[in-house]
N, C-alpha and C positions, 0 to 999 in steps of 0.2 A: 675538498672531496665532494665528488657529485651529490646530488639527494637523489636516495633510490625513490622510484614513482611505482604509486600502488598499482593492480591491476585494472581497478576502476580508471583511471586517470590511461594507463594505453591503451584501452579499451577506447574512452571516449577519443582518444587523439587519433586510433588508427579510423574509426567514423569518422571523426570531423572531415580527417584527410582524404577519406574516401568520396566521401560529399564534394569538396571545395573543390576536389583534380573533377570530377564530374560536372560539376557547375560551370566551370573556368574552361573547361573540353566544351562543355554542350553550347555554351553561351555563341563558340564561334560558329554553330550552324542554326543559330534558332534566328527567325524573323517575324519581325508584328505583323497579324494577317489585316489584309485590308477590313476596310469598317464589313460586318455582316457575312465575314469570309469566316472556316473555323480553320482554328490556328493548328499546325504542322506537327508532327510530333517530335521533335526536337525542342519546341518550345513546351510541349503539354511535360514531357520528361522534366525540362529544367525546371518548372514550376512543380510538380509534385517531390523533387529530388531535393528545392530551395526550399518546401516545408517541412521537410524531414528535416535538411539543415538547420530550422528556427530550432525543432524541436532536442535534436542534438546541443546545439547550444547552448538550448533554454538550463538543459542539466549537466554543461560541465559548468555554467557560472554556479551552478544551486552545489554540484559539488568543490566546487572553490571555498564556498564559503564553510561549506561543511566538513572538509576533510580537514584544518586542525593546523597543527603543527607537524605531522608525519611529513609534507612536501613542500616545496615553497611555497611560503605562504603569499598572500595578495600584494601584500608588502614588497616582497623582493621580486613579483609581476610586474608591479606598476611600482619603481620604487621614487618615482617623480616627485613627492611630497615631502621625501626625506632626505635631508641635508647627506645624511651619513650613508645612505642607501645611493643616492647619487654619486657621491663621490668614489663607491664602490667600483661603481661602473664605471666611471669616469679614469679609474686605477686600473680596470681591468683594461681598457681600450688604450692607456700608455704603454701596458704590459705588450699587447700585442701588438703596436706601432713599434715597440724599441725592436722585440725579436725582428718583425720583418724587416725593419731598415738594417738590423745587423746580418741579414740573410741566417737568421738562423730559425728551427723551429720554432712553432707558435706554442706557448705554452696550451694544455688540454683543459686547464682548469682554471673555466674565466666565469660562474660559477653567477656572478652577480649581472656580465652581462649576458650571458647566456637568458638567464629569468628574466631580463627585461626584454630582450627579444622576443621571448616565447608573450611575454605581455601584448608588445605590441601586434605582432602577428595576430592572438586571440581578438585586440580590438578591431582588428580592421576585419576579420573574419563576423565579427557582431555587424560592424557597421553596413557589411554587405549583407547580412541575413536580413536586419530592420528594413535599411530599403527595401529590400526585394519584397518582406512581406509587408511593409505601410503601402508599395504598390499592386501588390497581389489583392491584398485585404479592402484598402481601406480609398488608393489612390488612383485604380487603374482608368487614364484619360484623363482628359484638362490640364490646364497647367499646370498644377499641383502635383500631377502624375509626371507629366514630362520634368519635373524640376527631380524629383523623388527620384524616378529612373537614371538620369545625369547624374546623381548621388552615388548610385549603386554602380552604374559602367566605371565612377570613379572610383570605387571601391573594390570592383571586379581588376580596375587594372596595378591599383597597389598590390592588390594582392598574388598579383603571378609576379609580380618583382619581388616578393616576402617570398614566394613558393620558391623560386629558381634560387633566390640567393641561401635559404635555409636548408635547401636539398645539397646545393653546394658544400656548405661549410660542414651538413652532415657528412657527406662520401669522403671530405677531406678530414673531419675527425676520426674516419676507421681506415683511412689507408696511415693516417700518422700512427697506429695503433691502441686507437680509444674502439672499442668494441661497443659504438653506438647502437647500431643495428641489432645486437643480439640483447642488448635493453630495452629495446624499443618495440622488437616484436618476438620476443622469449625464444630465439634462438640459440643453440646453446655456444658461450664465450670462444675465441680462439682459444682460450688457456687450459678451458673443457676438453674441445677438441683434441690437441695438443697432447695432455692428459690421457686421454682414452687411446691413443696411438700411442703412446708408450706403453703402457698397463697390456 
């Protein structure tokens, strides 16, 4: 059974996601201005938008740490360290290899890799905020910059492969009838609906 997620926790994720579709949007109209030129607003947007993003960030790792046992915990995020937590996932992704080869539904509750995906997506989302801001901050020009920014394009481009395929497997968890969407942004369940249309 799912773990319900507090409202802190959708709160941050519907920011992040709001961020990241911005970042990953703006990124394909922004250009470096030549030396002594000032730079477009496309670019000035994705650099004040990439620090809101550090700062988002910054507080769903601090609420990771702090919200407990109520959600999954760091543990079954990143469950890489644990024999038994690997093998979870590893059970869950034969689960959903046998349904498909049998052409039959995918089971809705894969629960351990579900949390490690949300893991990895959250890493690679870190690892594009750092770049962005070790070159905003710390790196912008010289080599060191250009190697930093190579980090981050590569990081910008994992990441619309993590966005398309998670946006994916969500709209296919609520046409299967997992009422993802109405957890996700407090909409009310089909079964509510449903409910109040009989009533």
């Amino acid at each position: 059974m799912s773990t319900k997620r507090s409202a802190l926790t959708r709160v941050l994720h519907l920011a992040l996601l709001i961020v990241v579709l911005h970042q990953l949007l703006s990124s394909l109209w922004t250009e470096m201005p030549p030396p002594g030129e000032a730079m477009g607003w496309p670019l000035y947007l994705h650099e004040r938008a990439g620090i809101a993003g550090v700062a988002i960030l910054g507080l769903f790792w601090v609420w990771l740490f702090a919200r407990g046992l109520r959600e999954p915990s760091l543990g079954r995020l990143f469950p890489w360290f644990s024999p038994a937590r690997v093998a979870a996932v590893f059970a869950d992704v034969a689960n959903l290899l046998r349904a498909l080869v049998r052409l039959r539904r995918p089971p809705l509750e894969l629960d351990a890799l579900a949390s490690a995906t949300h893991g990895l997506g959250l890493l690679v989302a870190s690892w594009m905020a750092l770049t962005g801001g070790l070159w905003f901050f710390v790196f912008e020009g010289g080599s060191y910059g250009r190697t930093v920014l190579g980090l981050h394009r590569l990081a910008a481009n994992l990441m619309w492969a993590y966005l398309i395929g998670h946006a994916t497997v969500a709209v296919l968890h609520q046409a299967l009838g997992d009422d993802i969407f109405s957890r996700m942004f407090w909409s009310k369940s089909r079964r509510a609906v449903a409910a109040e249309r009989r009533s």
